[in-house]
Biopython code that builds the backbone (N, CA, C, O; Angstrom):
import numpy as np
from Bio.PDB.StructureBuilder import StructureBuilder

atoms = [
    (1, "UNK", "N", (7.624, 14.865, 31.539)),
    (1, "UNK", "CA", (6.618, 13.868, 31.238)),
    (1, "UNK", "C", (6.429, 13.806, 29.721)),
    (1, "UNK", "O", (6.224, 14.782, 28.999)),
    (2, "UNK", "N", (6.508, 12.749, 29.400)),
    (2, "UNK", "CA", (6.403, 12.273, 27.693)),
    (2, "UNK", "C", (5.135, 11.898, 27.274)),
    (2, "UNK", "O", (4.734, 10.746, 27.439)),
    (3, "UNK", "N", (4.112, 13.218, 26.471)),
    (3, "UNK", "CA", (3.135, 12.850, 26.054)),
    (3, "UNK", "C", (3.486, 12.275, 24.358)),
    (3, "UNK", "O", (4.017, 12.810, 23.385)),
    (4, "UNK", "N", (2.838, 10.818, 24.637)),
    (4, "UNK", "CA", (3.043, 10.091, 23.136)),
    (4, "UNK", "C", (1.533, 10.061, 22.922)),
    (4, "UNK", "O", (0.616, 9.587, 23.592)),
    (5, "UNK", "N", (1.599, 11.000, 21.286)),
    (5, "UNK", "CA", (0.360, 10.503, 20.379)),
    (5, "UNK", "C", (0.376, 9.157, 19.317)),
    (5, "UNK", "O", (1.148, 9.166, 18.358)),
    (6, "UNK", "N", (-0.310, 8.289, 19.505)),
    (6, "UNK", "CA", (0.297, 7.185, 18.400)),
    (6, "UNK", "C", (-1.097, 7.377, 17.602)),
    (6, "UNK", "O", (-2.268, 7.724, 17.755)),
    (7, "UNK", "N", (-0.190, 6.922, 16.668)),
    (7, "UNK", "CA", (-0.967, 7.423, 15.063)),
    (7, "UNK", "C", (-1.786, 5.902, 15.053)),
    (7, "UNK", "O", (-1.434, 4.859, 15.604)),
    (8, "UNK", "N", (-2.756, 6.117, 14.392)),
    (8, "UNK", "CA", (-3.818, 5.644, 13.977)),
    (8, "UNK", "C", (-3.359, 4.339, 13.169)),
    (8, "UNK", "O", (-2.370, 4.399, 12.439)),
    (9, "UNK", "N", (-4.004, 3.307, 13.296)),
    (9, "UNK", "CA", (-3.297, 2.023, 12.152)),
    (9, "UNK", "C", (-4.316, 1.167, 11.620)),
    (9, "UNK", "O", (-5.293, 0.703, 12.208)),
    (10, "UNK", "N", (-4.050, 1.058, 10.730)),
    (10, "UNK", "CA", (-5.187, 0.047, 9.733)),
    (10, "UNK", "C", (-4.684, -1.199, 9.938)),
    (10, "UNK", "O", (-4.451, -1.732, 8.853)),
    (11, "UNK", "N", (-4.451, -1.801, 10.746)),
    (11, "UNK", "CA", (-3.377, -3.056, 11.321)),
    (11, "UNK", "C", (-5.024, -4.056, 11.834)),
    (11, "UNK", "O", (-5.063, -5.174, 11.321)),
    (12, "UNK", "N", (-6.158, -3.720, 12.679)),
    (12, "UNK", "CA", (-7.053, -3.899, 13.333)),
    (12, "UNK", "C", (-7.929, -4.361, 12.062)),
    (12, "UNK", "O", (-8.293, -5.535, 12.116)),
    (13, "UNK", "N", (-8.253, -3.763, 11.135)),
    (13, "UNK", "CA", (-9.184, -3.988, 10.500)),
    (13, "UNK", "C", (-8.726, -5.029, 9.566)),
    (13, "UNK", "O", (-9.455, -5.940, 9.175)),
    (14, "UNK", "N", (-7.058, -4.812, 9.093)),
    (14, "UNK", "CA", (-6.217, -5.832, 8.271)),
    (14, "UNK", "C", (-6.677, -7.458, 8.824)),
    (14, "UNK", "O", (-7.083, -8.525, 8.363)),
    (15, "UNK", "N", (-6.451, -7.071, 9.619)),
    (15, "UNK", "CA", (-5.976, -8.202, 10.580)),
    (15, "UNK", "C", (-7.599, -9.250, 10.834)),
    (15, "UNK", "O", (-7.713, -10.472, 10.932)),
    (16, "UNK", "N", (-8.548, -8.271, 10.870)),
    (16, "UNK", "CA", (-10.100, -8.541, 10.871)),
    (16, "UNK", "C", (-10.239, -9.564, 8.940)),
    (16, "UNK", "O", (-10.662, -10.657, 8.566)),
    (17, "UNK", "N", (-9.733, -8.609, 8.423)),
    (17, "UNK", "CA", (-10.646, -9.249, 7.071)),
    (17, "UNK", "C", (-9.145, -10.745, 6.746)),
    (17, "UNK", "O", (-9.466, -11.725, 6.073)),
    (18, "UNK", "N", (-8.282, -10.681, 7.087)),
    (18, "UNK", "CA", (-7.217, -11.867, 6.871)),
    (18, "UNK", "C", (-7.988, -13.082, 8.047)),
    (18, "UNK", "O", (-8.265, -14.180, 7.564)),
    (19, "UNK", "N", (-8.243, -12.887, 9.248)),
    (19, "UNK", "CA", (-8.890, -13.567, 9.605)),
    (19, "UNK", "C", (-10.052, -14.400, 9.536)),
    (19, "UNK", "O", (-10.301, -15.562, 9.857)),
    (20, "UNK", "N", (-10.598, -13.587, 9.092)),
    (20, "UNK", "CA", (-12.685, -14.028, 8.605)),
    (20, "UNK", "C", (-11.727, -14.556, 7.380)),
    (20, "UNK", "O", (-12.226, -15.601, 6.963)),
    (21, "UNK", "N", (-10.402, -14.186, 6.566)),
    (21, "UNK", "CA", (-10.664, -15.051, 5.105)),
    (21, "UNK", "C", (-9.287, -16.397, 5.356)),
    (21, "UNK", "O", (-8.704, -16.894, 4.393)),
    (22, "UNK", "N", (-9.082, -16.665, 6.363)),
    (22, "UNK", "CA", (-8.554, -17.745, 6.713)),
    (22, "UNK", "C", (-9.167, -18.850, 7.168)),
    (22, "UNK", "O", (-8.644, -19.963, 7.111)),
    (23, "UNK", "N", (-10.585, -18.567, 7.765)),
    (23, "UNK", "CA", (-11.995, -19.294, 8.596)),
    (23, "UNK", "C", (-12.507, -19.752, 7.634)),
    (23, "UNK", "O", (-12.798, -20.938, 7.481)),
    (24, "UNK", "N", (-12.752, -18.499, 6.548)),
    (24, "UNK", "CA", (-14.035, -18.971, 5.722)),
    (24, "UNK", "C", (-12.901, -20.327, 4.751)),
    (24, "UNK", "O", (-13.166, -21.526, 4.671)),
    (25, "UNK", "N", (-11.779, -19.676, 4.194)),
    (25, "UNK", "CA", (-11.057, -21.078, 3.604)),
    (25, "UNK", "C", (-11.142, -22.368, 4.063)),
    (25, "UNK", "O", (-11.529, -23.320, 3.386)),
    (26, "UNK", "N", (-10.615, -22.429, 5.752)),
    (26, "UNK", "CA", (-10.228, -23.349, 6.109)),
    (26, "UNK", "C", (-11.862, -24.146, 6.027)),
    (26, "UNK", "O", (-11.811, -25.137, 5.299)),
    (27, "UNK", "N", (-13.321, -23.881, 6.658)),
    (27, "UNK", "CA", (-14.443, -24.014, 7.076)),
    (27, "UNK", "C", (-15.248, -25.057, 5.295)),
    (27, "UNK", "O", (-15.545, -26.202, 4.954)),
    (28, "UNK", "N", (-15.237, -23.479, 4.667)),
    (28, "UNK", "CA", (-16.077, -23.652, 3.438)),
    (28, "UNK", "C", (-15.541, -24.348, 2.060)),
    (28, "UNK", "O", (-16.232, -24.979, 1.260)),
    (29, "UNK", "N", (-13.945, -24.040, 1.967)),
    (29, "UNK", "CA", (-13.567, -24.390, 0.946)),
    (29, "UNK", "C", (-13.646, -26.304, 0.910)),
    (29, "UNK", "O", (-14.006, -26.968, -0.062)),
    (30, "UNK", "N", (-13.253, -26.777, 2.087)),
    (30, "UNK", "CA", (-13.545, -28.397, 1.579)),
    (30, "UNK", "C", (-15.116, -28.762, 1.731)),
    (30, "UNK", "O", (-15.251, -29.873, 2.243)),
    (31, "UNK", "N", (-16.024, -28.284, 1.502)),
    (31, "UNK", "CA", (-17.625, -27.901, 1.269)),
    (31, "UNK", "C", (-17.558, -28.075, -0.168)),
    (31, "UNK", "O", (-18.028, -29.020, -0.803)),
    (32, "UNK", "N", (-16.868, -26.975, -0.663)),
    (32, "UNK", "CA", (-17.016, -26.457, -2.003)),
    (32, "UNK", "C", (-16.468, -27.567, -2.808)),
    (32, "UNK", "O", (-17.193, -27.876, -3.753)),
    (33, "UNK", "N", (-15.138, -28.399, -2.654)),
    (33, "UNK", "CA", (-14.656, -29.277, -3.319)),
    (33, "UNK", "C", (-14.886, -30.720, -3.206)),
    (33, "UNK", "O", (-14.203, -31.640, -3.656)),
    (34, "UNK", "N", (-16.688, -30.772, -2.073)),
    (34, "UNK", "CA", (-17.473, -31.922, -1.859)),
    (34, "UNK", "C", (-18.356, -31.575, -3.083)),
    (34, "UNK", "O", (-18.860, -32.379, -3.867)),
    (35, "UNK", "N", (-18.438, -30.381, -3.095)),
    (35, "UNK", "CA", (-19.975, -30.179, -4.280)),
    (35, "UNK", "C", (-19.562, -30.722, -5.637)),
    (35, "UNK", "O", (-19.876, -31.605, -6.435)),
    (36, "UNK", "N", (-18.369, -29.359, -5.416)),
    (36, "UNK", "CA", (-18.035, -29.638, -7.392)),
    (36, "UNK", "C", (-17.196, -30.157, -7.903)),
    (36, "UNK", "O", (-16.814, -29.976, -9.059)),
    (37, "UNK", "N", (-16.519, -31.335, -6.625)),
    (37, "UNK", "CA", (-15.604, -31.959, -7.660)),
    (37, "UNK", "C", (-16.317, -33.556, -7.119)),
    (37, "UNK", "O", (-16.063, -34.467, -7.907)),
    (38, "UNK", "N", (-17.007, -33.891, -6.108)),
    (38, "UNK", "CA", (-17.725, -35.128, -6.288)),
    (38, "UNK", "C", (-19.396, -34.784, -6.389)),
    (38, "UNK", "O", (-20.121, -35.408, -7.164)),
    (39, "UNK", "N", (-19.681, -34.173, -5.885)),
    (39, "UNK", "CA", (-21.636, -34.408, -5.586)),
    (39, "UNK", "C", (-22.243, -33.925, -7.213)),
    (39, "UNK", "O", (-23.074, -34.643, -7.769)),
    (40, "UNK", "N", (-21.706, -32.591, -7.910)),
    (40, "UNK", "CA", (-21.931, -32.170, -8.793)),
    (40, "UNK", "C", (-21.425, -33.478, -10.110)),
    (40, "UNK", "O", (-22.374, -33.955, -10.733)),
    (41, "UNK", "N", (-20.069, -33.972, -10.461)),
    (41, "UNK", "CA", (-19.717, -34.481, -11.613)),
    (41, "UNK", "C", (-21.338, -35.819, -11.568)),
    (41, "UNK", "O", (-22.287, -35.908, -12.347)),
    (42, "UNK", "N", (-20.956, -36.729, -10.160)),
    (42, "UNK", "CA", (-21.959, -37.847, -9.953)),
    (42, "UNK", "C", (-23.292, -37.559, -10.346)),
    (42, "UNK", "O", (-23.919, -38.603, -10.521)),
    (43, "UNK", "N", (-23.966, -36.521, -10.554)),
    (43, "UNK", "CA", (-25.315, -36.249, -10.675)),
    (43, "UNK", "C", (-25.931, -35.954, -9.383)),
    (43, "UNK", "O", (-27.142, -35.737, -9.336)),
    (44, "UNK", "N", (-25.204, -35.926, -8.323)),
    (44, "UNK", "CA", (-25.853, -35.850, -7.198)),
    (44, "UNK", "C", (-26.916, -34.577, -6.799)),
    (44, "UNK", "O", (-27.975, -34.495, -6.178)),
    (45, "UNK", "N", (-26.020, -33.639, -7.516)),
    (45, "UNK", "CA", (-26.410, -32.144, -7.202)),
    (45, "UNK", "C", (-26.759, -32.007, -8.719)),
    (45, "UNK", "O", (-26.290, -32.873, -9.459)),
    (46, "UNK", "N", (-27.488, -31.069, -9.242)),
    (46, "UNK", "CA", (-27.937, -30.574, -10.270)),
    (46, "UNK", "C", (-27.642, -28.956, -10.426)),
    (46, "UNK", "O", (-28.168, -28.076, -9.745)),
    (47, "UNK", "N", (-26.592, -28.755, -11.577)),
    (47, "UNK", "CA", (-26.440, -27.184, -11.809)),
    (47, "UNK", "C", (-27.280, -26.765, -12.006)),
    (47, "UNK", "O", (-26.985, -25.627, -12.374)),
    (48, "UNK", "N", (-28.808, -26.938, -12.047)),
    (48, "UNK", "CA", (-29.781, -25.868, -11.627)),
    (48, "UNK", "C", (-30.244, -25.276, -10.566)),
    (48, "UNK", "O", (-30.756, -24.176, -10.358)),
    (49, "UNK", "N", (-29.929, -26.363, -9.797)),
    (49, "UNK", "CA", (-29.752, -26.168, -8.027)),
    (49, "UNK", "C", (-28.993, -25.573, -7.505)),
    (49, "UNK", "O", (-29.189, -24.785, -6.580)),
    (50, "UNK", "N", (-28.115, -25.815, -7.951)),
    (50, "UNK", "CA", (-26.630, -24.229, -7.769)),
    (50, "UNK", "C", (-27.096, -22.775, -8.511)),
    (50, "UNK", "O", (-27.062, -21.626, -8.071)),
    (51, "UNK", "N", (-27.476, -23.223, -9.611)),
    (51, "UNK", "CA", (-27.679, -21.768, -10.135)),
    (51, "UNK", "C", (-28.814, -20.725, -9.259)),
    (51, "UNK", "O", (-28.644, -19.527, -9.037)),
    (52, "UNK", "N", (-29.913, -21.507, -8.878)),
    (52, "UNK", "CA", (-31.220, -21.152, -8.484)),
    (52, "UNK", "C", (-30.551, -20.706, -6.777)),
    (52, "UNK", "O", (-30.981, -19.790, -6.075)),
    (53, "UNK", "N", (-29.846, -21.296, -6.564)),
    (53, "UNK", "CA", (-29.490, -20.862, -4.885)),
    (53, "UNK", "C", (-28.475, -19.548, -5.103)),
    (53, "UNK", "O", (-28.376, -18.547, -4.395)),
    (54, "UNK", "N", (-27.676, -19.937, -6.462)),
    (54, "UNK", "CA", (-26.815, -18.303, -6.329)),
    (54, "UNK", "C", (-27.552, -17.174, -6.652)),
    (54, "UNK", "O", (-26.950, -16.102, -6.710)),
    (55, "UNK", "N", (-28.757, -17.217, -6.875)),
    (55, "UNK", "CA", (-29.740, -16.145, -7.429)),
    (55, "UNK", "C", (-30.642, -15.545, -6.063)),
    (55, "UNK", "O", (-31.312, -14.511, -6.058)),
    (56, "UNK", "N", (-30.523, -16.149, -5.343)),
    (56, "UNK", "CA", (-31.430, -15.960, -3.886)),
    (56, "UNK", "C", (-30.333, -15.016, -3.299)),
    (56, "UNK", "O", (-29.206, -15.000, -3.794)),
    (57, "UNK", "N", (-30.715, -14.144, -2.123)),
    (57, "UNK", "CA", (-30.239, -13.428, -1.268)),
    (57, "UNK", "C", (-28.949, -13.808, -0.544)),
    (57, "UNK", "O", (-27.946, -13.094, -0.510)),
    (58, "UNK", "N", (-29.078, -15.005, 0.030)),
    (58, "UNK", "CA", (-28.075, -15.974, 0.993)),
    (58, "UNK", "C", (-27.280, -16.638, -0.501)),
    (58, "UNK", "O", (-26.056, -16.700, -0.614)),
    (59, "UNK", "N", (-27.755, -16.861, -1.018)),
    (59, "UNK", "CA", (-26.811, -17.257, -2.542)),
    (59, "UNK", "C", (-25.602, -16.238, -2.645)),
    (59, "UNK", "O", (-24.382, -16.396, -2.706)),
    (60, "UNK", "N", (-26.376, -15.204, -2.641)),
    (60, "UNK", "CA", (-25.210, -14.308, -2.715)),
    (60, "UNK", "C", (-24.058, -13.711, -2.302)),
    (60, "UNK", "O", (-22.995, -13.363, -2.815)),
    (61, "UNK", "N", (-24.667, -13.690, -1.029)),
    (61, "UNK", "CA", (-24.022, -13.721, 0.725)),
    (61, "UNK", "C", (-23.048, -14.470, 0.111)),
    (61, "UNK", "O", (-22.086, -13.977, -0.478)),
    (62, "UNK", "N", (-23.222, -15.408, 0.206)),
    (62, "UNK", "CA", (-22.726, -16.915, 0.438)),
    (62, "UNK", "C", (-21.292, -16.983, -0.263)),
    (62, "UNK", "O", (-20.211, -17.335, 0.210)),
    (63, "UNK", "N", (-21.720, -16.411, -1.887)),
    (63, "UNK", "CA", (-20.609, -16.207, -3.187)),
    (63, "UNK", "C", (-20.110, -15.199, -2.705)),
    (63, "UNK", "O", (-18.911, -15.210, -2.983)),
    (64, "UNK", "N", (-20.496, -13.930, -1.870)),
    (64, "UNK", "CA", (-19.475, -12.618, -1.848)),
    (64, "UNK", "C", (-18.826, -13.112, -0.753)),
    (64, "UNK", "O", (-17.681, -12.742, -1.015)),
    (65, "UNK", "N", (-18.745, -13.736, 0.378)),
    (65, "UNK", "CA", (-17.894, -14.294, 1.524)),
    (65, "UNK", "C", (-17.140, -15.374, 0.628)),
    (65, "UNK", "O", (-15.921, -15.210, 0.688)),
    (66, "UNK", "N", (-17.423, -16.139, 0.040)),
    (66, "UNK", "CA", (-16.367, -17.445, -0.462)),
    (66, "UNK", "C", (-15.143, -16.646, -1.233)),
    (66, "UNK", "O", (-13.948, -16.913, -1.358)),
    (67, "UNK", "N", (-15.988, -15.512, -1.711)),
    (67, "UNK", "CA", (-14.726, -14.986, -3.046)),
    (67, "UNK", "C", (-13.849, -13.713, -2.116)),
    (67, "UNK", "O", (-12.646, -13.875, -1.908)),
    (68, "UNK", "N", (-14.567, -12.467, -1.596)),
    (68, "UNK", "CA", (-13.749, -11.429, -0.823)),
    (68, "UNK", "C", (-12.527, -12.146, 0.252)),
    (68, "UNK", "O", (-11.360, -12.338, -0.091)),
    (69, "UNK", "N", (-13.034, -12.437, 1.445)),
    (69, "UNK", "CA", (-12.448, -12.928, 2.241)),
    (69, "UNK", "C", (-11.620, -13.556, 1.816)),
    (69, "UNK", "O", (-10.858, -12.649, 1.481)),
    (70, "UNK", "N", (-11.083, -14.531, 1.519)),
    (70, "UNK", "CA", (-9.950, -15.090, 1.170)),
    (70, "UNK", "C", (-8.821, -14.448, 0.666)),
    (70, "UNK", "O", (-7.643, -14.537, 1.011)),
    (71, "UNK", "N", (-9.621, -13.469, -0.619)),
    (71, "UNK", "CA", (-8.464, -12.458, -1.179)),
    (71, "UNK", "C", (-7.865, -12.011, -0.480)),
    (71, "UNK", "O", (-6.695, -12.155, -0.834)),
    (72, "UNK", "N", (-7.984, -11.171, 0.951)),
    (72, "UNK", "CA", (-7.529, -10.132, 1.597)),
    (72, "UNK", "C", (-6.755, -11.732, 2.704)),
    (72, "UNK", "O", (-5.749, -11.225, 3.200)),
    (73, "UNK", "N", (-6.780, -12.309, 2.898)),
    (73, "UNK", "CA", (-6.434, -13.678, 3.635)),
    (73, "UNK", "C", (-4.866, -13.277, 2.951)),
    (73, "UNK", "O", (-3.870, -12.704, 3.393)),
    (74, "UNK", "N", (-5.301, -14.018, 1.405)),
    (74, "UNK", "CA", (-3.810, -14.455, 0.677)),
    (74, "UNK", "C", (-3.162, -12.875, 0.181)),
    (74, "UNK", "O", (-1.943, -12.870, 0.351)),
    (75, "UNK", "N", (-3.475, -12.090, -0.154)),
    (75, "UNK", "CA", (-3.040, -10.510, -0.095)),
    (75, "UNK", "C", (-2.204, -10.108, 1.174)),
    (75, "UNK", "O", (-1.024, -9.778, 1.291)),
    (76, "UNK", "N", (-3.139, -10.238, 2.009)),
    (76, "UNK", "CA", (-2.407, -10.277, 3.391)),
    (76, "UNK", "C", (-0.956, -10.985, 3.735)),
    (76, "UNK", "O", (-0.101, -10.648, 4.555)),
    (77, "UNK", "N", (-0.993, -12.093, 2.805)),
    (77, "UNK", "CA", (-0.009, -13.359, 3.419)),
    (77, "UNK", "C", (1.108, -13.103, 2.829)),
    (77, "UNK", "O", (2.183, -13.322, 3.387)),
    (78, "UNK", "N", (0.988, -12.461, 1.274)),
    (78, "UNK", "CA", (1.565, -12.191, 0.413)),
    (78, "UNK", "C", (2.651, -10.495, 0.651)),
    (78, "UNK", "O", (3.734, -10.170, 0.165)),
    (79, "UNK", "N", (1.869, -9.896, 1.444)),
    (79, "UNK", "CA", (2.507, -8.702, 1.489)),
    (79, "UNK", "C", (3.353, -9.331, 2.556)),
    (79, "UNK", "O", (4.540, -9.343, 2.230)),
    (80, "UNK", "N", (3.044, -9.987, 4.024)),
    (80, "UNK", "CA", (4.096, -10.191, 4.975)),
    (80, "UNK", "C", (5.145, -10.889, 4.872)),
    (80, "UNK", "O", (6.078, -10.851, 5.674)),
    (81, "UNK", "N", (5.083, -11.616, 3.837)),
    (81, "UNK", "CA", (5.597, -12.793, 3.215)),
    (81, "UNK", "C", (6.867, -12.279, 2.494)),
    (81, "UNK", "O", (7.976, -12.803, 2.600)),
    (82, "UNK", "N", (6.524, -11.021, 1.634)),
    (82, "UNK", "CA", (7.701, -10.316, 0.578)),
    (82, "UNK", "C", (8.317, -9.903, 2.109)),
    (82, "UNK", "O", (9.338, -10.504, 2.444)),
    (83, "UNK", "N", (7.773, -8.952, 3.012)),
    (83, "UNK", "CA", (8.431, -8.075, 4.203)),
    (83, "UNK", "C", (8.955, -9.203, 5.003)),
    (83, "UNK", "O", (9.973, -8.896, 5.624)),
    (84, "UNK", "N", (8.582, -10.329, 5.154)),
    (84, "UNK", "CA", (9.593, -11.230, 5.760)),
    (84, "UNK", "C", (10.450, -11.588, 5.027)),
    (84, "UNK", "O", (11.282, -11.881, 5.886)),
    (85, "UNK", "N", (11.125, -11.897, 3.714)),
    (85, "UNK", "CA", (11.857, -12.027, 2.892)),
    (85, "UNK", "C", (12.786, -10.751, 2.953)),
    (85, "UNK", "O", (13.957, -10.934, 2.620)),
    (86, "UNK", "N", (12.352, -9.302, 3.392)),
    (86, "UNK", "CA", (12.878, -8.379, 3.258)),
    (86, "UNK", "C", (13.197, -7.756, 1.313)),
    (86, "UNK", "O", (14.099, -7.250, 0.645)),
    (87, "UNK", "N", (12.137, -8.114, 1.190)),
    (87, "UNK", "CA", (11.740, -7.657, -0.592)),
    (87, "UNK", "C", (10.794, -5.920, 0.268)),
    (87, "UNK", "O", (9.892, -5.902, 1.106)),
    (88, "UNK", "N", (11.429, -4.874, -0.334)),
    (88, "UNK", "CA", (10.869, -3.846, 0.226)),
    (88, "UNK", "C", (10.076, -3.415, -1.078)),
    (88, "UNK", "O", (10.677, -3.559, -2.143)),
    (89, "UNK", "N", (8.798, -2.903, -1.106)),
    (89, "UNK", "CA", (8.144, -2.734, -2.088)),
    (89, "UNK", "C", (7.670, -1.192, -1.727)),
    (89, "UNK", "O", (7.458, -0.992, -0.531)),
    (90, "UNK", "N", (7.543, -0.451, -2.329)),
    (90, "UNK", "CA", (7.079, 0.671, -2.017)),
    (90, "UNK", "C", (5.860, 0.882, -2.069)),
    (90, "UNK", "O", (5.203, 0.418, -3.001)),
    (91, "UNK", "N", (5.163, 1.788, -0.871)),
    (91, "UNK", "CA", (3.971, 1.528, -0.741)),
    (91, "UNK", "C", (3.354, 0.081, -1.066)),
    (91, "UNK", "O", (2.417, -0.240, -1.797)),
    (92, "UNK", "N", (4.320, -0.764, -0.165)),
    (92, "UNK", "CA", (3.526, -2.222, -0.437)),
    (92, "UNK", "C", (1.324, -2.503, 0.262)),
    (92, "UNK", "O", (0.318, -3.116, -0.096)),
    (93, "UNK", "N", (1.702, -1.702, 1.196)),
    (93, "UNK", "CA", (0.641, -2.056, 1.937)),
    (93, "UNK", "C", (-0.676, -1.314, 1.111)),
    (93, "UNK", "O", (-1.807, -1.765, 1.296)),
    (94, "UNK", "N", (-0.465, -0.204, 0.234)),
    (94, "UNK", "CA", (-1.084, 0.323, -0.651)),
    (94, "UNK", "C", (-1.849, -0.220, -1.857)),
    (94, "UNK", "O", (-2.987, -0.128, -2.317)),
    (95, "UNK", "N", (-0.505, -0.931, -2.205)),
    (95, "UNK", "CA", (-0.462, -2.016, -3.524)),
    (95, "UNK", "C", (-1.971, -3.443, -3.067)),
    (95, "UNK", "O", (-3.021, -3.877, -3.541)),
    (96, "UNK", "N", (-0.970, -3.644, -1.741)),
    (96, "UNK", "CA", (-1.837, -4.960, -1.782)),
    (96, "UNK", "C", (-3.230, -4.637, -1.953)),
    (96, "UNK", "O", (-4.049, -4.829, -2.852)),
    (97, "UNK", "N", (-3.265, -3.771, -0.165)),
    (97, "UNK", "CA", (-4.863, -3.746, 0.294)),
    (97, "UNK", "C", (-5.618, -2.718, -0.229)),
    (97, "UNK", "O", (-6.673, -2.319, 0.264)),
    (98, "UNK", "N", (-4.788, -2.039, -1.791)),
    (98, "UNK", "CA", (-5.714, -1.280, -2.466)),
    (98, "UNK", "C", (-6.345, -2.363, -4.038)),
    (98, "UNK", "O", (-7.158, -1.974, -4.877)),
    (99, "UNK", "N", (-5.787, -3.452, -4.009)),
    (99, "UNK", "CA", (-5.977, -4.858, -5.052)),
    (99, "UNK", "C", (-6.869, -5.454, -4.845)),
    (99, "UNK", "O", (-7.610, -5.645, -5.810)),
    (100, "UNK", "N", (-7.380, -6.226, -3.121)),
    (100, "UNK", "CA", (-8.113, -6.306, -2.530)),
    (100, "UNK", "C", (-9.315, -5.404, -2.087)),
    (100, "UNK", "O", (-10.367, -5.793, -1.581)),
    (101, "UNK", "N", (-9.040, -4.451, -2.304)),
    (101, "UNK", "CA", (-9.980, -3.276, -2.014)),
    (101, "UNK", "C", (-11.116, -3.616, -3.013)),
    (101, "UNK", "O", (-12.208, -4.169, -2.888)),
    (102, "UNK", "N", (-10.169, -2.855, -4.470)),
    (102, "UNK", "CA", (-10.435, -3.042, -5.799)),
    (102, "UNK", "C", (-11.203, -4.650, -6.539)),
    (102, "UNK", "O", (-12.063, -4.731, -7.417)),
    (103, "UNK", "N", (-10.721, -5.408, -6.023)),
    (103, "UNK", "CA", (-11.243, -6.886, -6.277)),
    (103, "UNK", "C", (-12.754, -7.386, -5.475)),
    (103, "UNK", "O", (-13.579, -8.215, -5.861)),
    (104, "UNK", "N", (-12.747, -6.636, -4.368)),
    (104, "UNK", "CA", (-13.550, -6.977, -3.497)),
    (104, "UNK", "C", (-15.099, -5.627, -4.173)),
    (104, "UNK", "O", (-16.293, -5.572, -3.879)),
    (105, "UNK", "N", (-14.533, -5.075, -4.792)),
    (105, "UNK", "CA", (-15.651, -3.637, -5.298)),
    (105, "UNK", "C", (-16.032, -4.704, -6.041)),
    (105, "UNK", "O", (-16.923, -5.443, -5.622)),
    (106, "UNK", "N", (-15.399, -4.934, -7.271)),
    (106, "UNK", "CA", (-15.694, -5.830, -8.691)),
    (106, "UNK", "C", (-16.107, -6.909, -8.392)),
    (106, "UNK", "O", (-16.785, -7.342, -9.324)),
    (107, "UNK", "N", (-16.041, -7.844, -7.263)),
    (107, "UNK", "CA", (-17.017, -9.095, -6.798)),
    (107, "UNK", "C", (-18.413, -8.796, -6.405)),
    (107, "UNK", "O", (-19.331, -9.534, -6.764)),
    (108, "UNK", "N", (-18.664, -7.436, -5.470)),
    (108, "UNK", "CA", (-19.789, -6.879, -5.186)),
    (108, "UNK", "C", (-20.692, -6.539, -6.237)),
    (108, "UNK", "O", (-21.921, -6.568, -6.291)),
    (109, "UNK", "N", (-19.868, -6.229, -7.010)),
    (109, "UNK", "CA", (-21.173, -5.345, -8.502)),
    (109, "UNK", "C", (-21.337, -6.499, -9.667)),
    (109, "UNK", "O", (-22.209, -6.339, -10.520)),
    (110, "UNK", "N", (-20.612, -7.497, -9.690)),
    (110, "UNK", "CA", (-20.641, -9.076, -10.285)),
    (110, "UNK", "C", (-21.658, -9.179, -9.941)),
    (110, "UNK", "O", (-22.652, -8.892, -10.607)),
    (111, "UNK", "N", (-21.647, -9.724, -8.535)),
    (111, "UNK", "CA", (-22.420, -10.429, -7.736)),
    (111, "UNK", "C", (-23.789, -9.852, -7.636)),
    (111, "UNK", "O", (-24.695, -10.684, -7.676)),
    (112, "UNK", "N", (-24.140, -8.569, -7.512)),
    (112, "UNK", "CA", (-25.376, -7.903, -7.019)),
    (112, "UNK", "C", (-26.028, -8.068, -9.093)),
    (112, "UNK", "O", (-27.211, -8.236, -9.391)),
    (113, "UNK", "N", (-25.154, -7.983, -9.879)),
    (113, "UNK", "CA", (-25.698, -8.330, -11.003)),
    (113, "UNK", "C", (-26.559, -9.818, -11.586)),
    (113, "UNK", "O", (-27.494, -9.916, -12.382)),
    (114, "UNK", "N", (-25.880, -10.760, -10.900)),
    (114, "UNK", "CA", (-26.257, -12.066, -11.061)),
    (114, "UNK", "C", (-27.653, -12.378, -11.467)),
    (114, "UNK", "O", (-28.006, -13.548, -11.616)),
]
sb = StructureBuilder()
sb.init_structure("model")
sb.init_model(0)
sb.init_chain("A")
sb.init_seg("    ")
for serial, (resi, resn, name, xyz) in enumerate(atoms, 1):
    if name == "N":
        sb.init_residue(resn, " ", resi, " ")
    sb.init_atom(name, np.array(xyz, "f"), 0.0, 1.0, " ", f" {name:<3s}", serial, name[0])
structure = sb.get_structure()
């Protein structure tokens, strides 16, 4: 009888934050390019109104989901992308989702500064 231990994989959680940053793109980003590339130039919206909402709680929320998520989306896309090409990178999965890691720290302490 063949007892198999299978090792543990960060595949679940990968797979979690590429998702939430494929949603939030597809969802929020043509939002974002209603604001600031028509509602904002027209006068519609007022950059004080943006500023004053990124300063609130949900402001913030709001900026740390638009900016994290996505990274780990295109990080994600980018590492499977070289491994489907068969570009072998060493410790690729290190590289990426320690960039994203790292990017996603430095958006948090931005952001909580605001």
């Amino acid at each position: 009888m063949n007892k198999h231990n299978p090792t543990r994989s960060n595949e679940p959680a990968v797979w979690l934050l590429f998702g939430a940053g494929g949603a939030v793109s597809a969802i929020f980003f043509p939002v974002l390019v209603l604001i600031f590339g028509f509602l904002l130039p027209f006068g519609l919206v007022t950059s004080t109104n943006i500023i004053d909402f990124a300063q609130t709680w949900l402001g913030k929320l709001v900026i740390l989901t638009l900016l994290i998520f996505p990274m780990w989306c295109g990080m994600h896309r980018i590492h499977l992308g070289l491994h489907d090409f068969k570009v072998k990178i060493p410790a690729g999965g290190w590289i990426f989702y320690g960039l994203s890691t790292l990017y996603s720290l430095l958006v948090i302490f931005a952001v909580v500064k605001l």
